[in-house]
C-alpha positions in Angstrom: 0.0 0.0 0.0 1.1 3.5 -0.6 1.7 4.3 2.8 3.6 1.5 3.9 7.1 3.3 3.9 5.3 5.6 6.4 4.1 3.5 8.7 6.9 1.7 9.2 8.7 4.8 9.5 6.2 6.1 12.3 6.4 3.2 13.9 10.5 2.4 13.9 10.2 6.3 15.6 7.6 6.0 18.3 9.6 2.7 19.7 13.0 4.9 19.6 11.1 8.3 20.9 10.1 6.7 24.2 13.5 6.9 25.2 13.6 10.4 24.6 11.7 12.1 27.2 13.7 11.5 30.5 15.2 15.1 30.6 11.5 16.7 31.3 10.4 14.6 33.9 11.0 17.5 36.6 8.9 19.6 34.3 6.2 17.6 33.2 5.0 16.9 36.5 5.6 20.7 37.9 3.5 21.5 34.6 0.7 19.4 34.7 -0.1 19.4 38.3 -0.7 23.2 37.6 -3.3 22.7 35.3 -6.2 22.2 38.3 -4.4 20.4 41.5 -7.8 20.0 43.2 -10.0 18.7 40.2 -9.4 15.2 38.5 -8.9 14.9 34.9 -10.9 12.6 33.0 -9.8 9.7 30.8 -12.9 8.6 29.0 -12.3 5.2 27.4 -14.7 4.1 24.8 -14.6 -0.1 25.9 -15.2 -2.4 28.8 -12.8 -2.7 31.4 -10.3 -5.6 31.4 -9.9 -5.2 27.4 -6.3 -3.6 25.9 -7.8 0.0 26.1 -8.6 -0.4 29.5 -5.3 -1.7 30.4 -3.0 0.3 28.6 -4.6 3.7 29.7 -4.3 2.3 33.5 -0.5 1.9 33.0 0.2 5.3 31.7 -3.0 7.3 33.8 -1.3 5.9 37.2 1.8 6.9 36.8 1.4 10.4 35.1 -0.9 10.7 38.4 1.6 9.5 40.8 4.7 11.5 38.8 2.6 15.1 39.3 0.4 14.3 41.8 -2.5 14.9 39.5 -5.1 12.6 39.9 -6.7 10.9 36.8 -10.0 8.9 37.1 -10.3 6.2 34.2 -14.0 6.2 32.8 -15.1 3.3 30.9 -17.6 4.0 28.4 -18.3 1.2 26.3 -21.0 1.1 23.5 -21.5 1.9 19.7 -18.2 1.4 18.4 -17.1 3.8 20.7 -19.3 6.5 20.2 -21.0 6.8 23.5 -17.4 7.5 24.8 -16.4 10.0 21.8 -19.8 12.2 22.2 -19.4 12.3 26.4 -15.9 14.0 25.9 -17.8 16.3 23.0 -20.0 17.5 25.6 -17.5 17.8 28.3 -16.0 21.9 28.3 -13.2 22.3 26.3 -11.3 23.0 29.3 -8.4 20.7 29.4 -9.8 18.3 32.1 -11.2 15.5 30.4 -9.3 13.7 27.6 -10.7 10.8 25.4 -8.3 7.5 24.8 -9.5 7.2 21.6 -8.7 4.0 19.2 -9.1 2.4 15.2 -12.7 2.8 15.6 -14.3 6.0 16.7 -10.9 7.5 15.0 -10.7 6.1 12.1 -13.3 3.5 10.7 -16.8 4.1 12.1 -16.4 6.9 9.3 -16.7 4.1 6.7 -18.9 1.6 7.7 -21.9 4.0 9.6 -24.4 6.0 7.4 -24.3 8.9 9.9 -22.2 9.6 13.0 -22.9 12.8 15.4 -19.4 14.1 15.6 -16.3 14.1 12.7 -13.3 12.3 14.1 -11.2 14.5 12.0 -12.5 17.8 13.0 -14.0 17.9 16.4 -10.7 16.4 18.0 -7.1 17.5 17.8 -4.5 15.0 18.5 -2.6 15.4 22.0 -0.4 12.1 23.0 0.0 8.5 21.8 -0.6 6.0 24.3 0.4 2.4 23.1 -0.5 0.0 20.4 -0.7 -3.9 20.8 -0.5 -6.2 17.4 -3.5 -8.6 17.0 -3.4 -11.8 17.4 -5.1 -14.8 15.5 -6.5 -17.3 18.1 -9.0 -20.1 17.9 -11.1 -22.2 20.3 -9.1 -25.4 21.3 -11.7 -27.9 20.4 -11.8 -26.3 16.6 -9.4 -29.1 15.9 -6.6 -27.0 14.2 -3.1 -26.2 15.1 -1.5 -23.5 12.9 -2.6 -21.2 10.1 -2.7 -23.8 7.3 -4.8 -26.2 8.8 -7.4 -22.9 9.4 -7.2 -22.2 5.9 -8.3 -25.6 4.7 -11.1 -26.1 8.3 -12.3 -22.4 7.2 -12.7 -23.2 3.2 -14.7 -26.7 4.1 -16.8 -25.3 6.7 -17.4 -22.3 3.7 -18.3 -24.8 0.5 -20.5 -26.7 3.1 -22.7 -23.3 4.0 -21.4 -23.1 7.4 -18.6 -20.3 7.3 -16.7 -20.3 10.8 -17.3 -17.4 13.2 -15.5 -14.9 14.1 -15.4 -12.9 17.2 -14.8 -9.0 18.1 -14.9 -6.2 20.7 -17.8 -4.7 18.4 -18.7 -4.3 15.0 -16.3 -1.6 13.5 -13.8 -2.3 15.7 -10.5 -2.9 14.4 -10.7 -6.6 15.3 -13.3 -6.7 12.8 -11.8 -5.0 10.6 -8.5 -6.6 10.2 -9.9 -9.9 11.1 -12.3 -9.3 7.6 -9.3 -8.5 5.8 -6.9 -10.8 7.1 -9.3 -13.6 6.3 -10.2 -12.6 2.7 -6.3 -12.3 1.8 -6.3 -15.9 3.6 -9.1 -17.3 1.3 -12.2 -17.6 3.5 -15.2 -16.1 4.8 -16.7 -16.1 7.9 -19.7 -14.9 9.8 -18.8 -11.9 12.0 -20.2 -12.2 15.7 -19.8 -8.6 17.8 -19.4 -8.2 21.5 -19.0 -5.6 23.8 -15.7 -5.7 24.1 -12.9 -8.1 23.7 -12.9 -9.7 27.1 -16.3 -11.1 26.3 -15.8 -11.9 22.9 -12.7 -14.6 24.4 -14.6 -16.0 27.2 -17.3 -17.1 24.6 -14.7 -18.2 22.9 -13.0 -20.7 25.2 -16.7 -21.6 25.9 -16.6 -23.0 22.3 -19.4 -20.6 21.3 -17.3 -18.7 18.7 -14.5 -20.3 16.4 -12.0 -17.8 15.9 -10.5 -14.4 16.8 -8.1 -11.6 15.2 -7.7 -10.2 19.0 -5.4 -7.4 20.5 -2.4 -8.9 22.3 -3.8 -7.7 25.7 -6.8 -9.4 26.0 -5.5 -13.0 24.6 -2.1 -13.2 25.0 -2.3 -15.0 28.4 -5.0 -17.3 27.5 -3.0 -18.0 24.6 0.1 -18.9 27.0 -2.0 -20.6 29.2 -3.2 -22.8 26.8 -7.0 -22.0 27.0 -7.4 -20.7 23.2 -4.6 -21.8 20.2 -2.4 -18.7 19.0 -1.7 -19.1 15.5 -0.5 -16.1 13.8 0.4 -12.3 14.5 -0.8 -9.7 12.7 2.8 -7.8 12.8 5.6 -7.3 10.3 7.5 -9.0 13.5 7.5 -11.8 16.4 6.1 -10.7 19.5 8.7 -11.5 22.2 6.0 -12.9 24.8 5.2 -15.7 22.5 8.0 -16.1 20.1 6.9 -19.6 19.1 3.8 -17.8 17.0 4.9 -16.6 13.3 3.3 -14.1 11.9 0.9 -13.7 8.9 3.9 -12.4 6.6 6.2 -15.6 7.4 3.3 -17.5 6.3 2.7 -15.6 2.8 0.5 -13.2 3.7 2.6 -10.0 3.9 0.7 -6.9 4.3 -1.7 -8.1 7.0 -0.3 -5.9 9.8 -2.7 -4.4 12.2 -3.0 -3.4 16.0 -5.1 -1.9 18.5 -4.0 1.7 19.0 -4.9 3.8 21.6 -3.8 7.6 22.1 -5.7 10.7 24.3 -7.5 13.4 21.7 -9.0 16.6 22.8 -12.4 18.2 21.7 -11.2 21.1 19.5 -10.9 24.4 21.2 -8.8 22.5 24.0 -6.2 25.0 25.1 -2.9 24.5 23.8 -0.9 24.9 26.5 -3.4 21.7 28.1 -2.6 19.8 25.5 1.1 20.4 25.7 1.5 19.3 29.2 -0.5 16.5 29.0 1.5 15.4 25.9 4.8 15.8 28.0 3.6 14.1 30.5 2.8 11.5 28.8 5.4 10.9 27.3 7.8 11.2 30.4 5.7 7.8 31.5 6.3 6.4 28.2 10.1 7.0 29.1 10.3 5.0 32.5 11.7 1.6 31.7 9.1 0.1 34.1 6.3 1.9 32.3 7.6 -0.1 29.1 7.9 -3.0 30.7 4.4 -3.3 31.9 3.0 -2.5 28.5 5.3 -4.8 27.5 4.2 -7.9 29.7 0.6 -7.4 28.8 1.1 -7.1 24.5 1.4 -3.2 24.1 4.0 -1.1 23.1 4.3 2.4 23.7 3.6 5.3 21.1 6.0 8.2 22.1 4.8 11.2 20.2 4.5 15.1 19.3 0.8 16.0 19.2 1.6 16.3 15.7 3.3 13.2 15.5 0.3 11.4 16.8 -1.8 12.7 14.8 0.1 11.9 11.4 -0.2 8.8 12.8 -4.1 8.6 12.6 -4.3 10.1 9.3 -1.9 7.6 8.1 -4.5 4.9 9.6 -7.6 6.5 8.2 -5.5 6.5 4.5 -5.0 2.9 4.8 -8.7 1.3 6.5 -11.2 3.6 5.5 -10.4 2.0 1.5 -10.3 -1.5 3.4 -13.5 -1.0 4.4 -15.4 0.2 1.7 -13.3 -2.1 -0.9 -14.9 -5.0 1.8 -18.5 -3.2 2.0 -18.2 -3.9 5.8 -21.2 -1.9 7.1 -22.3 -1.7 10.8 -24.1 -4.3 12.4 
């Protein structure tokens, strides 16, 4: 794809950028315990708690909160692709306080696949720090009866000739789980029949319940049921191994190269936000993102960091919203 050479390029910098920060640590807590001491900020978070959105904005919220002193409440604000979570920071003043840890899908691809949203992702918020991203990861039910990507391929095309296309799981319809997972599987050779949840966390437990076949899940929410046995890891969806399960290639080593796709996660602002809010919220940010124990949590549950400019991060979304939006009309993938 045309943008391939910057992607990779975006991403080779925000893994090198979150060693960067460490000089401003001093400052970045002086600055953004200034911004309102007494009053919490907000962190909305458009999914469920326990999925990878949840997790990776707990990692970075506690310790930008323990570093300044500011306190951050997480809200969890699941529903509509995201939406619900998207429109409470819309109505919230444009005061700084309360940031939205927004993702693929009320970002970037609800644009394509609803007939009418009540807010434009590309003009009613401006970009303000990257969180972390964490690769997704093809899983199946254990009693599904295969054992690597191959023998998918040929379950998947039988189950499809005999009318009974396997099922596949996400956190919610638009979500990049569905997405990719649409995609992945068409470049694989099969279709299946797309099952939403509210979340990811739900969409695995009725997995390993054997009520839905397969999964293109972010790291977070899989990766230890995938170690501990309880669902069957069979591919990453990254141009690389991920180093908490190096026994599980990815889609490229197995011939189908271009199938990269993970779970972002970064804090916008409703436009008007001041700019000096934004600024300290993005240094403080990325001080966290610095910490070597910061990275190592994110690390330990799938993620990686994003280390970014405001602007940075929000090349990075436009660079998303180049390469899905086409995915997802090309597919005709519509809300469900």
């Amino acid at each position: 794809m045309p943008n391939n050479h910057f992607r990779s390029r975006l991403r080779r910098h925000f893994l090198h950028r979150a060693f960067c920060f460490a000089a401003g640590a001093a400052i970045a807590a002086t600055a953004l315990h200034s911004q309102a001491a007494d009053a919490p900020l907000r962190w909305v978070v458009p999914y469920p708690a326990g999925g990878a959105a949840d997790q990776i904005a707990r990692i970075v919220a506690q310790d930008v909160g323990q570093a300044s002193g500011q306190a951050i409440v997480i809200e969890n604000k699941g529903g509509a692709a995201g939406m619900i979570a998207a429109e409470t920071v819309l109505r919230a003043p444009a005061d700084g306080q309360t940031f939205f840890v927004g993702s693929n899908a009320p970002l970037v691809i609800n644009s394509a696949i609803y007939a009418k949203m009540n807010y434009d992702p590309a003009k009613d918020f401006v970009p303000v720090a990257g969180l972390g991203k964490a690769p997704l990861l093809l899983v199946t039910r254990k009693d599904l009866g295969v054992q690597d990507a191959k023998g998918l391929i040929a379950r998947a095309q039988q189950a499809q000739k005999e009318g009974k296309p396997l099922t596949m799981g996400s956190a919610s319809s638009g979500n990049i789980t569905h997405l990719a997972g649409e995609f992945a599987s068409d470049r694989m050779g099969f279709k299946v029949t797309h099952v939403p949840f509210a979340g990811s966390a739900p969409a695995i437990t009725s997995m390993m319940g054997g009520n839905v076949d397969i999964m293109f899940d972010a790291l977070p929410s899989s990766m230890q049921q995938a170690i501990s046995g309880r669902i069957v890891p069979l591919a990453v969806l990254d141009n690389q191994r991920f180093p908490q399960i190096p026994h599980v290639p990815t889609l490229a080593e197995l011939g189908f190269a271009g199938t990269e796709a993970s779970a972002w996660f970064g804090l916008v602002a409703r436009q008007g936000t001041p700019q000096a809010a934004i600024d300290r919220m993005n240094l403080a940010v990325n001080q966290s993102l610095a910490k070597p124990d910061v990275q190592d949590k994110l690390r330990r549950i799938g993620a990686q960091p994003i280390a970014a400019s405001a602007t940075e991060w929000g090349q990075f979304i436009t660079a998303e919203r180049e390469r899905w939006i086409p995915v997802a009309k090309r597919l005709d993938i519509k809300a469900e």
